[in-house]
C-alpha positions in Angstrom: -17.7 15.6 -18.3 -18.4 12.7 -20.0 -20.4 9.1 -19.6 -19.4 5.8 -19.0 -19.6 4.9 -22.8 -16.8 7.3 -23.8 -15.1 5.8 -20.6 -15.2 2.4 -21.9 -13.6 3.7 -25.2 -11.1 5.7 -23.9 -9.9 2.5 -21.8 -10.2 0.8 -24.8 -7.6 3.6 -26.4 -5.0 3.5 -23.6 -5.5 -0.6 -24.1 -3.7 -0.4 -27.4 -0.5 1.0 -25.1 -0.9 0.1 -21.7 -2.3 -3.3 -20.1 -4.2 -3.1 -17.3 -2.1 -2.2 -14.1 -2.6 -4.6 -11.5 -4.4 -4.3 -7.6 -2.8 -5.8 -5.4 -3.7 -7.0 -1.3 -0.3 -6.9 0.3 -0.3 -9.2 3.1 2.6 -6.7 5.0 0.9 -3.4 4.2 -2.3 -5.0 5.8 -0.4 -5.6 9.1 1.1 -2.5 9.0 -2.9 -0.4 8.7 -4.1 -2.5 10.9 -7.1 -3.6 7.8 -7.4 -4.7 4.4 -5.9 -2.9 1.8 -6.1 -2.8 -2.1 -2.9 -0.8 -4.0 -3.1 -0.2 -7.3 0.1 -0.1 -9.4 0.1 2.9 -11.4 4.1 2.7 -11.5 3.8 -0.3 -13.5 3.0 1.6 -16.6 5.6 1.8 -19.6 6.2 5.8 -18.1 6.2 4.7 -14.7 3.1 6.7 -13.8 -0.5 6.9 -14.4 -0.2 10.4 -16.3 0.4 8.4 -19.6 -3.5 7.3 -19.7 -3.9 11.0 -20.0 -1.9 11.6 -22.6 -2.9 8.7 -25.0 -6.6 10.1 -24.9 -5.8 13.0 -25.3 -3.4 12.7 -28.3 -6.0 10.4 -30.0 -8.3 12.8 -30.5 -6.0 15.9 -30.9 -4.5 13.9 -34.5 -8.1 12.5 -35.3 -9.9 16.5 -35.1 -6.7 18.2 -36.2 -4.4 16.1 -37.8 -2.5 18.8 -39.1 -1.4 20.1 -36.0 2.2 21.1 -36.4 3.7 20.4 -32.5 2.2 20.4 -29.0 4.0 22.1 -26.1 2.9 21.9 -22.0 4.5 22.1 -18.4 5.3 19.8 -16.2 7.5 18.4 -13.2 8.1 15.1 -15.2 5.3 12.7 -15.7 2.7 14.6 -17.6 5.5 15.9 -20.0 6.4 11.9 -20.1 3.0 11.2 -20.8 2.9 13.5 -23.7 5.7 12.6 -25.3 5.2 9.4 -25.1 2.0 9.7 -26.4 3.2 12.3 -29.2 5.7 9.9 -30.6 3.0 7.5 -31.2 1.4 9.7 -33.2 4.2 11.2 -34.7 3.9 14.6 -33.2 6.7 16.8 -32.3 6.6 17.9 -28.6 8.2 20.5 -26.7 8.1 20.5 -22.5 9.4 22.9 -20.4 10.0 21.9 -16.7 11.5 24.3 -14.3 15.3 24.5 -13.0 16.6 21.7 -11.0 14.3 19.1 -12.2 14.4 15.8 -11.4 17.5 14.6 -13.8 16.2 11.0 -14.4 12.2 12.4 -15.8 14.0 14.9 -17.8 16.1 12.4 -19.2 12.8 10.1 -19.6 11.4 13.0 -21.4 14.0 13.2 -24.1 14.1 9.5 -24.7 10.6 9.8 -25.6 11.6 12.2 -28.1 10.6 15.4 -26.4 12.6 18.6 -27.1 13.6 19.7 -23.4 13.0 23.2 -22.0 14.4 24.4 -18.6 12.9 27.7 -17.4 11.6 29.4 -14.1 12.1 28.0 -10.5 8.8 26.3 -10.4 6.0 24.7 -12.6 3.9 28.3 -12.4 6.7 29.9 -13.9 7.4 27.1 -16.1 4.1 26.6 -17.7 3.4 30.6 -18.4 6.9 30.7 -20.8 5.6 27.2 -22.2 1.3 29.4 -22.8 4.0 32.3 -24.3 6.3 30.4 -26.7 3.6 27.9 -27.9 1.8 31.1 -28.8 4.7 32.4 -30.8 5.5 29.2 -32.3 2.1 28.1 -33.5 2.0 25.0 -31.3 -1.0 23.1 -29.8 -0.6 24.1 -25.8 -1.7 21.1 -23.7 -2.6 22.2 -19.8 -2.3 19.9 -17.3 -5.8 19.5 -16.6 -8.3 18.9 -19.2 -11.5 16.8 -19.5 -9.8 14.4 -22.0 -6.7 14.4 -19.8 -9.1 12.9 -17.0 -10.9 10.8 -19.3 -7.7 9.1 -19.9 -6.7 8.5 -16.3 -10.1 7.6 -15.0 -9.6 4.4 -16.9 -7.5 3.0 -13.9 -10.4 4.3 -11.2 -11.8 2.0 -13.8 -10.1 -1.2 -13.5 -9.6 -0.7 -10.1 -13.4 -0.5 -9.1 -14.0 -3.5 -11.4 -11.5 -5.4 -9.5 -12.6 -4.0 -6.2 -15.9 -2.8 -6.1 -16.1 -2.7 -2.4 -13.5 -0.6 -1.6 -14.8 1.7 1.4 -12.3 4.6 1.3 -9.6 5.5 -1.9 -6.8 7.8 -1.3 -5.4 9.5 -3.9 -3.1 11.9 -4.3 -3.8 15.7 -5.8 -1.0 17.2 -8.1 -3.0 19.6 -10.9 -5.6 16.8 -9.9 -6.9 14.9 -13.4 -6.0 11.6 -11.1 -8.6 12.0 -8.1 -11.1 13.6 -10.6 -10.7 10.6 -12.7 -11.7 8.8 -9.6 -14.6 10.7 -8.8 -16.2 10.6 -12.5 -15.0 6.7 -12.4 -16.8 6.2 -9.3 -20.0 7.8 -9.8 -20.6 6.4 -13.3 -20.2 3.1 -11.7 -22.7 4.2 -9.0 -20.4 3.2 -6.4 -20.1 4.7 -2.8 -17.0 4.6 -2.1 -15.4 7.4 0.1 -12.9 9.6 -2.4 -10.0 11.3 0.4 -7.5 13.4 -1.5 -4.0 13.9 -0.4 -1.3 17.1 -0.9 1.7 18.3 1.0 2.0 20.5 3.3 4.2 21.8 1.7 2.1 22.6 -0.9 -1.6 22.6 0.0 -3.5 24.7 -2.4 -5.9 22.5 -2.7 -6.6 21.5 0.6 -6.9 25.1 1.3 -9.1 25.8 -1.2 -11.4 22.7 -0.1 -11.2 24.0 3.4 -12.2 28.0 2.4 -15.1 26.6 0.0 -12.9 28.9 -2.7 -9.7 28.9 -4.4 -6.7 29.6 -2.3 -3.2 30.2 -3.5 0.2 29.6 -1.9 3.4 31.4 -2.8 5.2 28.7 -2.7 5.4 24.7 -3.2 8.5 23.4 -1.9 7.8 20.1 -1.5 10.3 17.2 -2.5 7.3 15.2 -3.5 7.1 17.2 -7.0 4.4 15.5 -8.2 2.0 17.5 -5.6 4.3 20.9 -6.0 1.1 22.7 -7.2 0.4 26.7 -6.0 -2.7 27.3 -8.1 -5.6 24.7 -8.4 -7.1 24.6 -11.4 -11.0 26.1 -11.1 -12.7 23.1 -13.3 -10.6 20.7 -11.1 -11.5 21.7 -7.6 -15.4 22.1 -8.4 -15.4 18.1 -9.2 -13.3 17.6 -6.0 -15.3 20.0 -3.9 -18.4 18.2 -5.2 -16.8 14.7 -5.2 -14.2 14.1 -2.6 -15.2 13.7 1.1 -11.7 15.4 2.7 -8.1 16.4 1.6 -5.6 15.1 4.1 -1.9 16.7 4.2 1.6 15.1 4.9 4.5 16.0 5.6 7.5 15.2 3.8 8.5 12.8 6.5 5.3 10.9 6.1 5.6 10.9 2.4 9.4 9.6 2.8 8.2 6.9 5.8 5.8 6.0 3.3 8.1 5.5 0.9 9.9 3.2 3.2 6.8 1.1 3.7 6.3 0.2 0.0 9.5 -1.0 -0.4 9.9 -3.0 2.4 6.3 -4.4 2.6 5.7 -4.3 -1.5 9.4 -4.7 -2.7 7.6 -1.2 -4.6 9.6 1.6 -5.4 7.1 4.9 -5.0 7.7 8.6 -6.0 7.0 11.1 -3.2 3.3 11.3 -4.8 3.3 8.0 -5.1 3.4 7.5 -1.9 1.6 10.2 -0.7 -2.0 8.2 -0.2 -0.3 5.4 2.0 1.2 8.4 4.0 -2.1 9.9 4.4 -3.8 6.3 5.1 -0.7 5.9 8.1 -1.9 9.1 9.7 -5.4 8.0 9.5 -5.0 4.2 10.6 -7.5 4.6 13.7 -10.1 5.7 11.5 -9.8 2.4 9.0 -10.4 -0.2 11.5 -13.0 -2.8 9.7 -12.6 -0.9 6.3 -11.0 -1.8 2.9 -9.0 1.0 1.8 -7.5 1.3 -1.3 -4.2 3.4 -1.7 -3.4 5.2 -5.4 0.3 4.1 -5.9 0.3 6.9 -9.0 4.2 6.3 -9.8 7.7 5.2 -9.3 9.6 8.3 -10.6 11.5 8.8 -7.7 15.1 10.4 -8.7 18.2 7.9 -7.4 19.6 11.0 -5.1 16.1 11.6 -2.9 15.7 7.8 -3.0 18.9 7.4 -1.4 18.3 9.9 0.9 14.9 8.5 2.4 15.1 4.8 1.6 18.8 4.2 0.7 22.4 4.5 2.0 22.1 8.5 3.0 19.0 7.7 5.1 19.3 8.2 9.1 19.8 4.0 10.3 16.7 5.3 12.7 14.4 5.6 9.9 15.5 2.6 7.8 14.8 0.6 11.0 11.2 2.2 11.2 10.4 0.7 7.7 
């Protein structure tokens, strides 16, 4: 896909928009998985989210090959679209994202203060993305997917900086959405000829991927109806799951209870506030804890767009007094 020279320039690129994101050893997290434990702050990006590495790269070379290119349109659930626009208003690109109905209010309204032009359509991202492949087709405009090798190029610059900072990290969850993040990892990992173990995470909700990784083939679900939206995928993405099927050692699933416990855990042990994807590879590291014994684990923390409503009703005031106590 690409070597680790592009990769340094590419994290040179996002560097002119986004510091490097910090790793931090929590003390309380450690306690809590019984072993030592490296997060790395993906919600501490100016979009709240890794997806925004993405974007950058691939904007950059989208004006410098075609810098005539009237607009750019994609799908999303929130943070890719937030990533593009972001990225597009650097550039001075108009963008159009569509999202499906009932989005999440607050990354819709993220999306337009970037300057994106808003689109609501279908009940999920599927049916979302194929009226986005339609109108940008009508329209004349660039359509961006959600997975693309410059798209992972960009977000394998934080596998980057986080196996720089920890190079002996024995086992890194991360979560799977369209998955650009955990095959960023991968490409990150083996260009640094690193061994560390690469575990994907999904919902159950939503497991194509795991699925697919399980069969040895693509597999399909009918639905997604997770509330972690950032893993509400049905169809993987071909070029995607051959990386993680050669790459990742396992795909664990949780539950929307993990993910909200999870949630929990962050905020209470990191003062953190995680999206349900977010906190999706500390779920998965809580279900395996009697497997980590004596290892350093390191946990994705890929963003902290979690809407006020859910938040409230996992973390906050709506939350059972049972499961606040838990955290």
């Amino acid at each position: 896909m690409f070597d680790l020279k592009e990769l340094e320039r590419a994290h040179e690129i996002v560097g002119q928009a986004v510091p490097a994101t910090p790793a931090h050893a929590w003390p309380l997290l450690a306690e809590r998985l019984g072993t030592r434990v490296v997060v790395k702050h993906e919600n501490h990006t100016p979009i709240g989210a890794f997806k925004v590495r993405g974007g950058l790269v691939y904007l950059e070379r989208l004006k410098r090959e075609s810098p005539n290119t009237p607009g750019i349109i994609s799908a999303t659930r929130g943070n890719h679209g937030q990533s593009l626009a972001f990225a597009a208003s650097r550039h001075g690109v108009p963008a159009v994202i569509y999202v499906p109905r009932g989005n999440s209010v607050e990354k819709n309204c993220a999306m337009k203060a970037f300057g994106a032009e808003l689109v609501e359509h279908g009940e999920d991202f599927q049916a979302a993305r194929e009226e986005a492949e339609r109108h940008g087709q009508y329209a004349g405009l660039h359509m961006v997917p959600s997975f693309h090798r410059d798209l992972v190029l960009g977000v394998s610059t934080y596998a980057l900086e986080l196996f720089r900072a920890a190079p002996d990290l024995d086992v890194l969850y991360v979560p799977i959405g369209q998955g650009s993040g955990i095959c960023g990892c991968i490409m990150a990992r083996d260009l640094l000829g690193l061994k560390t173990e690469i575990v994907g995470v999904q919902s159950t909700e939503a497991p194509s991927y795991a699925l697919s990784f399980a069969a040895g083939s693509i597999v399909t679900t009918e639905t997604s109806n997770t509330l972690a939206d950032g893993m509400a995928t049905r169809i993987p993405d071909p070029d995607a799951f051959a990386i993680i099927k050669k790459g990742a050692s396992r795909i664990v699933q949780v539950s929307d209870d993990e993910v909200a416990a999870a949630i929990r855990a962050y905020w209470t042990d990191t003062h953190n506030l995680a999206e349900g994807a977010g906190a999706a590879a500390l779920a998965a590291a809580l279900q395996e804890k009697s497997k980590l014994q004596g290892k350093r684990v390191g946990l994705v923390l890929s963003g902290g767009n979690i809407d006020f409503d859910l938040f409230r009703q996992w973390v906050g005031t709506d939350a059972p007094a049972a499961q606040r106590a838990m955290a």
